[in-house]
DSSP file (Angstrom, degrees, kcal/mol; ACC not computed):
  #  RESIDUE AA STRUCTURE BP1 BP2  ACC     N-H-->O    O-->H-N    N-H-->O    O-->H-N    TCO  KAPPA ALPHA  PHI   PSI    X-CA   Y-CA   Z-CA
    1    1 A X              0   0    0      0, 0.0     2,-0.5     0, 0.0    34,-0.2   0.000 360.0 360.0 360.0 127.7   -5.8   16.8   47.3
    2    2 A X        +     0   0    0     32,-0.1     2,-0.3    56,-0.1    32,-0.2  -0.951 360.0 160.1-127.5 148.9   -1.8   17.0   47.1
    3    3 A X        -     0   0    0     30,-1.6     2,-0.2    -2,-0.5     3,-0.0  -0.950  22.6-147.1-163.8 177.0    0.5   13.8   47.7
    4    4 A X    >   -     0   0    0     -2,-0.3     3,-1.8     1,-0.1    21,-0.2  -0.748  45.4 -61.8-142.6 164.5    4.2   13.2   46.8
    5    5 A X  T 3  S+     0   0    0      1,-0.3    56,-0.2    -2,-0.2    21,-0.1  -0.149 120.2  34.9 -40.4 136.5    5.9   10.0   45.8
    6    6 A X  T 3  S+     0   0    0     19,-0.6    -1,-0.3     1,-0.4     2,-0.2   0.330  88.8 115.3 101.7  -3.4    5.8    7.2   48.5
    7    7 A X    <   -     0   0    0     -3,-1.8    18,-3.4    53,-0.1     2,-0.6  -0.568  66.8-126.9 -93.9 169.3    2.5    8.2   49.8
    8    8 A X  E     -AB  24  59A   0     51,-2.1    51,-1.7    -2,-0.2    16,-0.3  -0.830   9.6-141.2-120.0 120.8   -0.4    5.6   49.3
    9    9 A X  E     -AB  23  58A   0     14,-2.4    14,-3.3    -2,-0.6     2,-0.2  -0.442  21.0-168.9 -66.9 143.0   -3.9    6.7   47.5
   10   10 A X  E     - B   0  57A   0     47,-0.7    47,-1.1    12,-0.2     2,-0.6  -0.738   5.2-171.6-115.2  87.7   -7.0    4.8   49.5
   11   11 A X  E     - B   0  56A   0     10,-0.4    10,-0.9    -2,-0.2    45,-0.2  -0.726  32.0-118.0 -93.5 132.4  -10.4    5.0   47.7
   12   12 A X        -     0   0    0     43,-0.7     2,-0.3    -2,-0.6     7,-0.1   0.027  20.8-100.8 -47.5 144.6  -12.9    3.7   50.1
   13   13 A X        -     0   0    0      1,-0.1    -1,-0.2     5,-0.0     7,-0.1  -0.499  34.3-154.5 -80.7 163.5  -14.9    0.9   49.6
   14   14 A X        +     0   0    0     -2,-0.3     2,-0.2     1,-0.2    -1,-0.1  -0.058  66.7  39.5-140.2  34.5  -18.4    2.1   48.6
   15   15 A X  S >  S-     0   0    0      3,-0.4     3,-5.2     0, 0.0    -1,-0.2  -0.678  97.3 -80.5-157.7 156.3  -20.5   -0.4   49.6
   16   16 A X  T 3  S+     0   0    0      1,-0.3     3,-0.1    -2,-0.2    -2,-0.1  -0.003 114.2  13.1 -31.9 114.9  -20.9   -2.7   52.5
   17   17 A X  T 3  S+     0   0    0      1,-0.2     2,-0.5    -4,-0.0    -1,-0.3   0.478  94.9 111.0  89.8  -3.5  -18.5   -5.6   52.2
   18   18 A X    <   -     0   0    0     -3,-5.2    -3,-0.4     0, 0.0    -1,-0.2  -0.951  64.1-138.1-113.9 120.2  -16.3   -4.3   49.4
   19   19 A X        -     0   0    0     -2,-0.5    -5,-0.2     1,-0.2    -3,-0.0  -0.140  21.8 -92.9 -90.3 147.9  -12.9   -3.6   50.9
   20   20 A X        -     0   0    0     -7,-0.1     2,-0.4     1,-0.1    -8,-0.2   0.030  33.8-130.6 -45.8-175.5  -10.6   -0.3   50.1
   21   21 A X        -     0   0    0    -10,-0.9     2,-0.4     2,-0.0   -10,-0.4  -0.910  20.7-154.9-140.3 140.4   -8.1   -0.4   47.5
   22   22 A X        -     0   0    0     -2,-0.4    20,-2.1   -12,-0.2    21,-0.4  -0.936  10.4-173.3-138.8 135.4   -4.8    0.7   48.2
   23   23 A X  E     -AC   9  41A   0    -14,-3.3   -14,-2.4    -2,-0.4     2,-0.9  -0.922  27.0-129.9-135.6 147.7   -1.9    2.2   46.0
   24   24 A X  E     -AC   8  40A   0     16,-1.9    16,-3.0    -2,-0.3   -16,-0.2  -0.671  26.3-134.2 -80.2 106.0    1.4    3.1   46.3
   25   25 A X  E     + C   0  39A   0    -18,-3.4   -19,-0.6    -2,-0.9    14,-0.2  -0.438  43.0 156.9 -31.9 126.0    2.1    6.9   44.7
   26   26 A X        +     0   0    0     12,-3.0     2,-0.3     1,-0.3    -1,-0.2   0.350  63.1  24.2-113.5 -13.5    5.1    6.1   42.6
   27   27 A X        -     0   0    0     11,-1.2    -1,-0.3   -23,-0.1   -21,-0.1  -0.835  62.4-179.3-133.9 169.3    5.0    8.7   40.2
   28   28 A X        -     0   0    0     -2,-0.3     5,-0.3     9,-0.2     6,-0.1  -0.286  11.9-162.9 172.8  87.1    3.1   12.7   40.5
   29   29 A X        +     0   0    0      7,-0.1     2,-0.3     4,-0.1     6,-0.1   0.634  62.6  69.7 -34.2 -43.7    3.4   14.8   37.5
   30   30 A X  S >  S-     0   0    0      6,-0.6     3,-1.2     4,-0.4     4,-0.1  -0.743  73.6-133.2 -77.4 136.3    2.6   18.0   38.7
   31   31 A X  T 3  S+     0   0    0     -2,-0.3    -1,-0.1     1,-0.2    -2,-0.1   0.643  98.8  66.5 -52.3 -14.4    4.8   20.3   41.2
   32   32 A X  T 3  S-     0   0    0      2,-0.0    -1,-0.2   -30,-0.0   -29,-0.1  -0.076 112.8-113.7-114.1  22.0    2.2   21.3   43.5
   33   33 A X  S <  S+     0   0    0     -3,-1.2   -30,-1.6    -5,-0.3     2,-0.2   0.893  77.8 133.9  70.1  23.6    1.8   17.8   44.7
   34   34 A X        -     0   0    0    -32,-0.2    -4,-0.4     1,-0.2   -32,-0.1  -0.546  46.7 -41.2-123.1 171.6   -2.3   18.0   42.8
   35   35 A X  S    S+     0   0    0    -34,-0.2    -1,-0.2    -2,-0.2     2,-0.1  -0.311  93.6  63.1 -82.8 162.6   -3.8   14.6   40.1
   36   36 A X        +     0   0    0     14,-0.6    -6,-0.6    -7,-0.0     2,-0.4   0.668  63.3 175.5-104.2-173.1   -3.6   13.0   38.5
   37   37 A X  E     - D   0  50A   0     13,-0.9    13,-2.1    -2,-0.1     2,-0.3  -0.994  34.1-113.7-146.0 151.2   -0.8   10.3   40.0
   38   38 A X  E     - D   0  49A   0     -2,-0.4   -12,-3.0    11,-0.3   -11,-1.2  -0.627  40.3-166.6 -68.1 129.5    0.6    7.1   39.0
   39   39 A X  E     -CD  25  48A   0      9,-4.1     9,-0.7    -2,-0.3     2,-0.6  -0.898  23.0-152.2-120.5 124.0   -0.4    3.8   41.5
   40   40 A X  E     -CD  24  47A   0    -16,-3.0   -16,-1.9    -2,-0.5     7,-0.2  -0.863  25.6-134.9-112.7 130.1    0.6    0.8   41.9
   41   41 A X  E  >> -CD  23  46A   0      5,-0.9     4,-3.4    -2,-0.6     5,-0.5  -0.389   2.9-151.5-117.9 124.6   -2.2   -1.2   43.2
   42   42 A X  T >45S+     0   0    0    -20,-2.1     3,-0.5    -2,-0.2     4,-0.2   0.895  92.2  60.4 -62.6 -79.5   -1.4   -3.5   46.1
   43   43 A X  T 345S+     0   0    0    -21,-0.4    -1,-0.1     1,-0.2   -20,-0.0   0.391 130.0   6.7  -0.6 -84.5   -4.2   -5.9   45.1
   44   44 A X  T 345S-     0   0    0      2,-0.1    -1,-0.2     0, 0.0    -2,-0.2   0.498  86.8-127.0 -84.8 -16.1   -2.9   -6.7   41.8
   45   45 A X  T <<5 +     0   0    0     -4,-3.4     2,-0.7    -3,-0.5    -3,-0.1   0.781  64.0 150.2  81.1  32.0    0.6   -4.8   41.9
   46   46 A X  E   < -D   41   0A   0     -5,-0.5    -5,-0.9    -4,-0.2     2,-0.3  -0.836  45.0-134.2-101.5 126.5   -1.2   -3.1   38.1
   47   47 A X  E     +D   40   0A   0     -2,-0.7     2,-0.2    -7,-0.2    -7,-0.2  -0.638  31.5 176.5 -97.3 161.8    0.1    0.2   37.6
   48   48 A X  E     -D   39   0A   0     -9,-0.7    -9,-4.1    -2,-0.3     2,-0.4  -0.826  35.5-127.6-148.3 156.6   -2.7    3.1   36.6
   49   49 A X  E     -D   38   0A   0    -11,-0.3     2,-0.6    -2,-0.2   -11,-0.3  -0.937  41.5-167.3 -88.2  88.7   -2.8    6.8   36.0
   50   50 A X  E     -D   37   0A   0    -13,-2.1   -13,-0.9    -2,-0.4     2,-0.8  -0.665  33.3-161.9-120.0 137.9   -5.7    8.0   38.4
   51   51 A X        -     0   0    0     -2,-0.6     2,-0.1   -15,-0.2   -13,-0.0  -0.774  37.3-138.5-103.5  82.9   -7.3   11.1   38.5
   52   52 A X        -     0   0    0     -2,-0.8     2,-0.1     2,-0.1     4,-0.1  -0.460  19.8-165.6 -62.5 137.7   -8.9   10.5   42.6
   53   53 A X        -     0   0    0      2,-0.1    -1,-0.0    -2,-0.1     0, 0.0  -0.456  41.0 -69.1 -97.9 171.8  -12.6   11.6   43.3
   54   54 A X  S    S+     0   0    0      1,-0.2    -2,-0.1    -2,-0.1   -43,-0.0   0.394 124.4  62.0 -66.5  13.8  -14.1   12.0   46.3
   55   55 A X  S    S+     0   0    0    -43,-0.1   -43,-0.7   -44,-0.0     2,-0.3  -0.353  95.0 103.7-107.3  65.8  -14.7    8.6   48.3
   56   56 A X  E     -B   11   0A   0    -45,-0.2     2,-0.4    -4,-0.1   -45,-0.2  -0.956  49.0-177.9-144.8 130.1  -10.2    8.8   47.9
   57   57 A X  E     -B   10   0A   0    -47,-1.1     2,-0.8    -2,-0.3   -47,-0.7  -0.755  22.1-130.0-104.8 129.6   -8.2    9.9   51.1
   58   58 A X  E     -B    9   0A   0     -2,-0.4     2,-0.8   -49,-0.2   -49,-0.2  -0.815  13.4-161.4 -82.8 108.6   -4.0   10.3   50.9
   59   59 A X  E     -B    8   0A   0    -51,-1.7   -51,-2.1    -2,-0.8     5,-0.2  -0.741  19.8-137.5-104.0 115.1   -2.2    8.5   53.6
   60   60 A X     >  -     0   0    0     -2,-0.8     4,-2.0   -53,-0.2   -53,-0.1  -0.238  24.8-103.5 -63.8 177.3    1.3   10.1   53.7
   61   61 A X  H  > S+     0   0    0      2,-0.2     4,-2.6     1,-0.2    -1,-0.1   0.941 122.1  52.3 -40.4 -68.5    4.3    8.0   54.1
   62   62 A X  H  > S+     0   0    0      1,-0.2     4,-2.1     2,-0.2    -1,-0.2   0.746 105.0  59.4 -35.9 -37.5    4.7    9.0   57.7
   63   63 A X  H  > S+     0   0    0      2,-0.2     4,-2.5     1,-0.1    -1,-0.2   0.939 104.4  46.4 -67.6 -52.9    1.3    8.0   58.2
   64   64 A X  H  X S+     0   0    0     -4,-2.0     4,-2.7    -5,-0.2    -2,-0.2   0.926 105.6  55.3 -18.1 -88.6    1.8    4.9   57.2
   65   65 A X  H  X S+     0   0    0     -4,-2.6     4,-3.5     2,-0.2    -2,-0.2   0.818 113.1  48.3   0.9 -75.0    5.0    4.1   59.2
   66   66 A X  H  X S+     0   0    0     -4,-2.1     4,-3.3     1,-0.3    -1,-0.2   0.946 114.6  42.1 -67.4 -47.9    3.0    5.1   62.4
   67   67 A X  H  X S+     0   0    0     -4,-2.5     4,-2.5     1,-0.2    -1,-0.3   0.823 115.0  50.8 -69.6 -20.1    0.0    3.1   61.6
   68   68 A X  H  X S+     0   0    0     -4,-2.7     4,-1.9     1,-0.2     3,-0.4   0.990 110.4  48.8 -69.1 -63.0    2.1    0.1   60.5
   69   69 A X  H  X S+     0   0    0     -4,-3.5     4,-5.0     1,-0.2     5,-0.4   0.917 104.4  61.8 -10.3 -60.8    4.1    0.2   63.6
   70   70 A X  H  X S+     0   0    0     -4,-3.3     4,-1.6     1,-0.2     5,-0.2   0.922 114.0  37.0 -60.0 -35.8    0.6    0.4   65.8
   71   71 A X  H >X S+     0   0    0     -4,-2.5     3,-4.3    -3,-0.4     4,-1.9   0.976 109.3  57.2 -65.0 -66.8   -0.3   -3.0   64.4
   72   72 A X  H 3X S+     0   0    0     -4,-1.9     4,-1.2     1,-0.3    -1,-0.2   0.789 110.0  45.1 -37.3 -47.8    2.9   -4.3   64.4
   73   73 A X  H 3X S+     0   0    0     -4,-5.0     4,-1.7    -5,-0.3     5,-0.4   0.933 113.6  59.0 -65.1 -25.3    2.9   -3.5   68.4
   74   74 A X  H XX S+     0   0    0     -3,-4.3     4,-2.4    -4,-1.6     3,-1.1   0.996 103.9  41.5 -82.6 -41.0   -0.8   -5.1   68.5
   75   75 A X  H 3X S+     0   0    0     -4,-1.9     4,-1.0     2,-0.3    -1,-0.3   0.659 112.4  53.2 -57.1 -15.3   -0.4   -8.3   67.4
   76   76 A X  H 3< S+     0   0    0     -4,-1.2    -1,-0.2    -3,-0.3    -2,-0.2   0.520 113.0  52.0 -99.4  -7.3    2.8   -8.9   69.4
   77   77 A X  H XX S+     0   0    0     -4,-1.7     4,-2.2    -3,-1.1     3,-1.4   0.892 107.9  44.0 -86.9 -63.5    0.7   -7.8   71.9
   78   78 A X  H 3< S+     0   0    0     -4,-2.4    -2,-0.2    -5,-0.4    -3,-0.1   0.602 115.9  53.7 -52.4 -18.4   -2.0  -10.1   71.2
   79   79 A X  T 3X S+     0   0    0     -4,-1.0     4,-0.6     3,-0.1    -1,-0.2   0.422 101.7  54.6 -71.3  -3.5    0.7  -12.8   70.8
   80   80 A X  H <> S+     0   0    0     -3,-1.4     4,-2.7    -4,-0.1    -2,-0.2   0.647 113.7  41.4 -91.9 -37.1    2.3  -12.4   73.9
   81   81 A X  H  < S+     0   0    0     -4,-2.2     4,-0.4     1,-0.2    -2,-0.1   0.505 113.5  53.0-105.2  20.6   -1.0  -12.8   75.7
   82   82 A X  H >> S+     0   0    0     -5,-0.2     4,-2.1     3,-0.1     3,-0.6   0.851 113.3  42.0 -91.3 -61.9   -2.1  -15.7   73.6
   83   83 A X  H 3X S+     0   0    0     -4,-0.6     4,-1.6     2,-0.2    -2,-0.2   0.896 118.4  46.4 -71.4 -46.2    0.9  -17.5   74.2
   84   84 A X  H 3X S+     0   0    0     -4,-2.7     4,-2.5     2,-0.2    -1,-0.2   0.878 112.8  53.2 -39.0 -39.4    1.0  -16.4   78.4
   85   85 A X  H <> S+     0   0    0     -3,-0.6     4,-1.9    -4,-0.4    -2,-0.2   0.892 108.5  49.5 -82.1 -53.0   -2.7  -17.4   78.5
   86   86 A X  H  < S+     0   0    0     -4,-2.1    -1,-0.2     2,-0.2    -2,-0.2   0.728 109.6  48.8 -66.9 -38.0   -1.6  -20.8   76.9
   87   87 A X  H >< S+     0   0    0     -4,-1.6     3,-1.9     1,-0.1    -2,-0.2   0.972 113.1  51.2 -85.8 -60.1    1.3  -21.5   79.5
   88   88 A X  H 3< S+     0   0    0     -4,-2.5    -2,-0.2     1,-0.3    -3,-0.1   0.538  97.8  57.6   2.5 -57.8   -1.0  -20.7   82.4
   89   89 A X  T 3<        0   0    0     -4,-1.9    -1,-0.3     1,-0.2    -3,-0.1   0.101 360.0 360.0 -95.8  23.5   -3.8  -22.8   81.7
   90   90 A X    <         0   0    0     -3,-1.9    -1,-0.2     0, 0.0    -2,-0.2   0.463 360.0 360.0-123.4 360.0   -1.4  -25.9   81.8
């Protein structure tokens, strides 16, 4: 596992009904991008020193970006046809 600052740690929820956790890298102490890394934990915005095991994924910056984007288009998509659907039916 490597990440760099600005990328966001996800450890997986590990059972049914318990949500990820997601943290913003801010700090990673080694050069080779390897744990542990400093997070700051959206949930509670507490920052921790984490050494990730295996139910924990890296989502790079970039990755982010895209996937924030993809919502961003789907919901304006899904408000656009909410709101059409709504002039229509009157």
């Amino acid at each position: 596992m490597r990440a760099q600052r600005g990328d966001w740690l996800v450890i997986k929820g590990s059972t049914l009904g318990k949500p990820d956790q997601r943290g913003l890298i801010i700090e990673v102490h080694s050069s080779d991008g390897t744990p542990p890394y400093v997070v700051r934990w959206l949930q509670d915005d507490h920052v921790s020193m984490v050494f990730p095991g295996p139910d924990a994924v890296i989502i790079t910056e970039a990755e982010q970006s895209a996937a924030d984007e993809a919502e961003r288009a789907r919901l304006a998509a899904l408000q656009k046809a909410i709101v059409t659907g709504q002039r229509s039916s009157r």
